[in-house]
C-alpha positions in Angstrom: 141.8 132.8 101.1 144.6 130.8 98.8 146.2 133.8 97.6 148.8 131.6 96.0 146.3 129.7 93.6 144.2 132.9 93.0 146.9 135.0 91.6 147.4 132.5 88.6 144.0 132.9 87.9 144.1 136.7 88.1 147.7 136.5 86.3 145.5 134.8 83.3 142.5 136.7 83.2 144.8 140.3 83.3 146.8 138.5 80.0 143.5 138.2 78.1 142.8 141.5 79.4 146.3 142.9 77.6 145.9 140.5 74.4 142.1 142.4 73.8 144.4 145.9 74.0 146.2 144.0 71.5 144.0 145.4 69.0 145.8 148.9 68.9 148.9 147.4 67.7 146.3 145.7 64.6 144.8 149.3 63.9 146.2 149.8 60.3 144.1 147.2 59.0 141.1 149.8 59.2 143.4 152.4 58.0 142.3 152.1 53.8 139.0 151.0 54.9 138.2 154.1 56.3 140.2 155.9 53.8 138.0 154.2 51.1 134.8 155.2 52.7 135.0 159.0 53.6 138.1 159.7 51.1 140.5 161.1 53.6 144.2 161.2 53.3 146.1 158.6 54.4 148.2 160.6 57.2 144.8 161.9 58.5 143.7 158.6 59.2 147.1 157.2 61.2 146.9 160.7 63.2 144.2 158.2 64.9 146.3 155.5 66.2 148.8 158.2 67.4 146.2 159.5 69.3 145.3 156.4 70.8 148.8 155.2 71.7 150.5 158.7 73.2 146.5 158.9 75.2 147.4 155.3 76.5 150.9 156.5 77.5 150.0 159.3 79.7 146.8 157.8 81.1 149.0 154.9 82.5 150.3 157.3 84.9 147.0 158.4 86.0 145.6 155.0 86.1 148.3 154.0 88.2 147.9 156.3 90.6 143.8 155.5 90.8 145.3 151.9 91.9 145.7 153.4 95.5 141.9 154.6 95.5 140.4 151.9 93.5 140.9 147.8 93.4 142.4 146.5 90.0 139.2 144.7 89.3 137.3 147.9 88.6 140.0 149.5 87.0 140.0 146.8 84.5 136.3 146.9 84.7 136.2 150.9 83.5 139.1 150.7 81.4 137.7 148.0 79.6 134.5 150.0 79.1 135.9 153.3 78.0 138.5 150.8 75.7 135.2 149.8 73.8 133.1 153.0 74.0 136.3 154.2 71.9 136.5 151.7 69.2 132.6 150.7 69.3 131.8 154.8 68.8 134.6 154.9 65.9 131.4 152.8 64.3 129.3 156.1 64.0 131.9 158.8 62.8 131.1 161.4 60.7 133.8 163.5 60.1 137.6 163.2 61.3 137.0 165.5 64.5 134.8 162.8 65.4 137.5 160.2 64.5 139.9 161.8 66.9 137.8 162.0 70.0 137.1 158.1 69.9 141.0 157.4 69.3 141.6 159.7 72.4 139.1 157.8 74.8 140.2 154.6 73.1 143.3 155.5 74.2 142.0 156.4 77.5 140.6 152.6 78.0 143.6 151.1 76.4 146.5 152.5 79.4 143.5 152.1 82.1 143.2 148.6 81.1 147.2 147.6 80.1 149.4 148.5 81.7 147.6 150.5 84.5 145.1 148.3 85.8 147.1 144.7 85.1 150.6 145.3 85.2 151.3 146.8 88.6 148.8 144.7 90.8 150.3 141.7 89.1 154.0 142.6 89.5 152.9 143.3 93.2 151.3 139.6 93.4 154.5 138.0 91.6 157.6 139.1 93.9 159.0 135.8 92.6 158.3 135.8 89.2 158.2 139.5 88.3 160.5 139.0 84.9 157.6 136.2 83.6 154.7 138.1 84.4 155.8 141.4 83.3 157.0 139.1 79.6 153.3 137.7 80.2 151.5 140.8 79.9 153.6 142.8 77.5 153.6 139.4 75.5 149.7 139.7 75.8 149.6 142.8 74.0 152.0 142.0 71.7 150.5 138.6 70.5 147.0 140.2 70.0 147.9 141.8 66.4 148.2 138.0 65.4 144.3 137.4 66.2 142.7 140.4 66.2 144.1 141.5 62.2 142.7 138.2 60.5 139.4 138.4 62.8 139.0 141.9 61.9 140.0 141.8 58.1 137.3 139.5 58.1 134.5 141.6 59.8 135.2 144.5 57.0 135.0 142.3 54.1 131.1 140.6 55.9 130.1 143.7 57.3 131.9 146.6 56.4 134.4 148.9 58.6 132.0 150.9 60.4 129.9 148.0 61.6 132.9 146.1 62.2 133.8 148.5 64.6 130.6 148.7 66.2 130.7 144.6 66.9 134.6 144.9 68.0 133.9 147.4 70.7 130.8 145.3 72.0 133.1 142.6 72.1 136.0 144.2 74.1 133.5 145.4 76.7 132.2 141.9 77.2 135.7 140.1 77.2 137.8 142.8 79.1 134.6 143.3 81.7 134.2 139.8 82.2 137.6 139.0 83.0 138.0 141.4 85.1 135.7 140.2 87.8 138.3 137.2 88.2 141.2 139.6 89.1 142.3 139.6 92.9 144.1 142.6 94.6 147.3 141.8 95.6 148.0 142.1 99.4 150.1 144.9 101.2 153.6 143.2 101.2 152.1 139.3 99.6 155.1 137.2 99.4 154.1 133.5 98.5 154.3 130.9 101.0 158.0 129.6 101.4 159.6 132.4 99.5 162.2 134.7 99.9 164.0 136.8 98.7 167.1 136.4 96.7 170.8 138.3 97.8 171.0 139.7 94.7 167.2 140.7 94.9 167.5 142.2 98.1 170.4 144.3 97.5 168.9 145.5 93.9 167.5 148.6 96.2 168.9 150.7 98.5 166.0 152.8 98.7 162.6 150.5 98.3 159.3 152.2 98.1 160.0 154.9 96.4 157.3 158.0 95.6 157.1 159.2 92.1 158.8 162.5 93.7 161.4 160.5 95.4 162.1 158.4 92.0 162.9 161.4 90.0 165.4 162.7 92.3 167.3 159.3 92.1 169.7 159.5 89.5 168.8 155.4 89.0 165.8 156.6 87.2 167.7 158.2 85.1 170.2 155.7 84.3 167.3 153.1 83.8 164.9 155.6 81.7 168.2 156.4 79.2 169.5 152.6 78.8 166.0 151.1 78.3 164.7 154.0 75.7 168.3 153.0 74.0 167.5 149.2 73.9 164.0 149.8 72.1 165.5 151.9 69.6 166.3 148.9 67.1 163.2 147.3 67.9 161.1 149.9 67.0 163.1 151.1 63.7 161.8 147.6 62.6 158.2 147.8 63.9 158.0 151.0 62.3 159.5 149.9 58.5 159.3 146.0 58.9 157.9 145.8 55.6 159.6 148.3 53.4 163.1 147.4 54.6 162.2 143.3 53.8 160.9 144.7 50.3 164.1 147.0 49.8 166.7 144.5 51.2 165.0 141.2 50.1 163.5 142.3 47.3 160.4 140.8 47.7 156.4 141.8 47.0 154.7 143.4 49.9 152.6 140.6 50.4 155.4 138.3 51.0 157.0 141.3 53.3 153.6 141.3 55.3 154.6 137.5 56.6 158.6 138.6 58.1 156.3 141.6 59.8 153.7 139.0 61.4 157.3 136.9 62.4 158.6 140.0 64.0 155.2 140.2 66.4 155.7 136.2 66.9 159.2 136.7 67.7 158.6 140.3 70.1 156.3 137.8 71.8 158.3 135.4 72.3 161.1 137.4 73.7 159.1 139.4 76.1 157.8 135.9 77.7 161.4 134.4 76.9 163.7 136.9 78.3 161.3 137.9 81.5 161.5 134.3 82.7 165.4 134.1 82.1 165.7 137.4 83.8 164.1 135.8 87.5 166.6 133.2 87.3 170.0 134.8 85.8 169.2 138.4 87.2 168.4 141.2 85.2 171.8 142.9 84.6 173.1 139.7 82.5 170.2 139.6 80.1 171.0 144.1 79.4 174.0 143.1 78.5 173.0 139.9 77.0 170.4 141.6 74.9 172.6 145.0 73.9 175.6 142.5 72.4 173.2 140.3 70.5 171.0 143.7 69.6 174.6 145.2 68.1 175.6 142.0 66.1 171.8 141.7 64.9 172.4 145.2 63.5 175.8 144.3 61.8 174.2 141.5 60.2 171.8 143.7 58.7 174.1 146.1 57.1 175.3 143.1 55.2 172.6 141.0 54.8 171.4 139.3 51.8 168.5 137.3 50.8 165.2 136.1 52.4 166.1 134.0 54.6 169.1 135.9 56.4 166.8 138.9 56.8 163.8 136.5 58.6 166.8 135.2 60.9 168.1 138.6 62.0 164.6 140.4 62.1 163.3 137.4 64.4 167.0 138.2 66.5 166.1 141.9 66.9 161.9 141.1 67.8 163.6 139.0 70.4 165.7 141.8 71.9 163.4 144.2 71.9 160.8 141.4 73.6 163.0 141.2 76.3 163.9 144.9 77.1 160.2 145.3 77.0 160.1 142.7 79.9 162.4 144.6 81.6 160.3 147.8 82.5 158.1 146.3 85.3 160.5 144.5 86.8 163.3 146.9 87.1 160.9 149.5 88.4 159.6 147.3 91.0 163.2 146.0 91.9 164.8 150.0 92.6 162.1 151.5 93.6 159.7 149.3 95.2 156.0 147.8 94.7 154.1 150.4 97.0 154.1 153.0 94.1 154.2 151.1 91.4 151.6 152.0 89.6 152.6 155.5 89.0 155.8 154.7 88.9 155.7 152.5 86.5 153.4 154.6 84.2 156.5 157.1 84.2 159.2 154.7 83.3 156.7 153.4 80.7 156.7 156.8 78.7 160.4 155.2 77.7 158.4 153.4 74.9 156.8 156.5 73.7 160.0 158.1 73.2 161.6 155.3 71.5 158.6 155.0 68.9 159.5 158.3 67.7 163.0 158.0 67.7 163.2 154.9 65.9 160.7 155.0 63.3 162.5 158.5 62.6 166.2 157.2 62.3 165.1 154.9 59.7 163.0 157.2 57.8 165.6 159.8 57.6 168.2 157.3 56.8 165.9 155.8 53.9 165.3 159.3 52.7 168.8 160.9 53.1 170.8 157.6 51.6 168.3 156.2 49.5 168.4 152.4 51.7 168.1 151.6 55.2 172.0 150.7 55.6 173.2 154.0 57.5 170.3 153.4 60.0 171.5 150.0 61.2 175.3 151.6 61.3 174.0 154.2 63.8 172.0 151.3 65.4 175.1 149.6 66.2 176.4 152.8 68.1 173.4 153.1 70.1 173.8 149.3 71.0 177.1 150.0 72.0 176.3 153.0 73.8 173.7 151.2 75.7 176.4 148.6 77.1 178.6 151.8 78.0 175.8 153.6 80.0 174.8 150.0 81.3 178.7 149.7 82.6 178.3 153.5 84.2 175.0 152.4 85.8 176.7 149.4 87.6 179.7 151.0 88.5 177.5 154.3 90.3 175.5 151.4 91.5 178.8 149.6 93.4 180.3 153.2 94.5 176.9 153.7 96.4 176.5 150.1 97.8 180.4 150.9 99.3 178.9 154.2 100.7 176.1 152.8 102.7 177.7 150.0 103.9 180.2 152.6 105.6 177.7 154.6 107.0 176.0 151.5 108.5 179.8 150.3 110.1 
């Protein structure tokens, strides 16, 4: 079998997999709908999509692990299913009880489906191009708010919310179950013909293949786990308040603010596709520090920004960095601690983002609230960009001092 033609096709069908998960990151569009229709509060209703995102964190784990017992193809195939029996069922709520068990098997499909059945099988099938598929994939998900909000905004004003529902999660079980019979398992070890690896590659781990167990106990993880969660931070301050700080800086009417918030998804995109590719041929420790200067002068711009146009340049700068450490997770996981345990492993390093989203969002809150503006937020930004490049400097010098030490104990 051509392995090396097949994997492009599975490498496809697992990114229209992610962009159909996609639709989490579109979910407040039914938020007034359904506030509208059964007169619940506001914060009752987003309790739903934070249910379906920390469900899709933890499950990644789990569906990572099922990746020894199970071939991605089903994986994708039940994630896929559970992923529309979720959304599809939020079609026939009653009550919010009911609201909150969809959004938790919602959330179940969604980390079965991205990143636990895609990401690791496709990480394992591109040894050579880990950076670009992992930017693929994450790029997948991240794109899908820009089709799934205007097809679903649609739906409610033909159909209603509830019945749009009902057709979306009909959809997603047909899409996500019929791409899944084109994904291929990646073989034990599959390096593509003529390939091998780089120095730099080869020396990235001193201890490949790596258990979960064994991961935790190497202080790498650690490292890794602190500087990435530190890199998301500014990226998710804007996710989280995209549109109040372009109002509240720019001075501009939400509905103008609603079009830097879609340029912040284009430019995340962009970044995590971007950045993953420059990371396979640069390396991945020039794009951290790469990413944590131009993060840190993004941040300084915005303390003293001014004006429309300066904010859209210097939100697009910080989608783009936070694009790009999102590229990052797969590869660097796969790179210290090896492809044979991926899957769980990666599910662990992937709760990073779940940290970050709270942290984030928080900061700028607090800052808005305590200050009256945003301003204070992007100062302490700055210091976490700057303390990123320090840990980042700690991490390679640890990294050097144990190189040294196993190269004397092999003389």
């Amino acid at each position: 079998m051509n392995h090396d033609s097949h994997r492009w096709v599975s490498l496809a069908a697992c990114t229209i997999a992610s962009m159909c998960t996609g639709l989490s990151y579109a979910w407040s569009v039914f938020q007034k709908p359904l506030v509208s229709l059964f007169s619940w509060s506001p914060a009752d209703v987003s309790l739903s999509f934070t249910l379906i995102m920390s469900t899709a964190a933890t499950t990644a784990i789990f569906a990572g692990k099922a990746l020894d017992y199970i071939r991605p193809r089903q994986l994708i195939l039940l994630g896929g299913v559970v992923f529309g029996a979720g959304i599809g069922g939020m079609g026939f709520i009653q009550s919010l009880s009911h609201l909150y068990i969809c959004a938790v098997l919602a959330g179940i499909g969604l980390g079965t489906v991205y990143p636990g059945g895609t990401m690791p099988n496709m990480v394992r099938f591109f040894p050579d191009r880990r950076g670009l598929v992992s930017g693929l994939l994450t790029g997948g998900c991240g794109v899908g708010p820009v089709i799934w909000a205007p097809v679903s905004v649609a739906l409610v004003a033909q159909f209603g919310v509830l019945t749009t529902l009902k057709i979306i999660g009909v959809a997603l079980v047909v899409v996500i179950g019929a791409v899944s019979r084109l994904v291929m398992t990646a073989p034990d070890g599959y390096r593509p013909a003529g390939w091998a690896p780089s120095a730099g590659m080869a020396q990235a781990a001193f201890g490949a293949e790596k258990t979960w167990q064994e991961m935790l106990r190497d202080p790498s993880f650690y490292f890794l786990a602190s500087m990435l969660t530190l890199g998301y931070v500014n990226g998710m301050m804007m996710i989280g308040h995209a549109s109040p700080i372009a109002q509240d800086i720019a001075k501009i009417t939400p509905q103008a603010a609603a079009v830097v918030v879609g340029l912040l998804a284009l430019f995340n995109t962009g970044g995590r596709v971007g950045w993953g590719w420059i990371s396979d041929k640069i390396g991945r420790y020039p794009v951290v520090v790469i990413l944590f200067i131009l993060g840190g002068l993004g941040m300084s711009a915005m303390t003293q920004v001014a004006g429309y146009y300066p904010l859209v340049a210097m939100v697009a700068l910080i989608g783009l960095c936070y694009g790009g450490f999102m590229a990052l997770i797969a590869p660097f996981t796969a790179d210290f601690f090896g492809t044979k345990n991926l899957g769980v492993n990666f599910g662990i390093m992937f709760l990073t983002v779940a940290v970050a989203a709270y942290v984030g969002p928080l900061l700028a809150a607090t800052a808005k609230q305590t200050y009256g503006d945003y301003r204070m937020a992007f100062v302490i930004a700055i210091a976490i960009n700057v303390a990123g490049l320090a840990l980042f400097g700690a991490f390679r010098l640890y990294r050097n001092r144990r190189a040294k030490a196993i190269q004397l104990q092999e003389a």
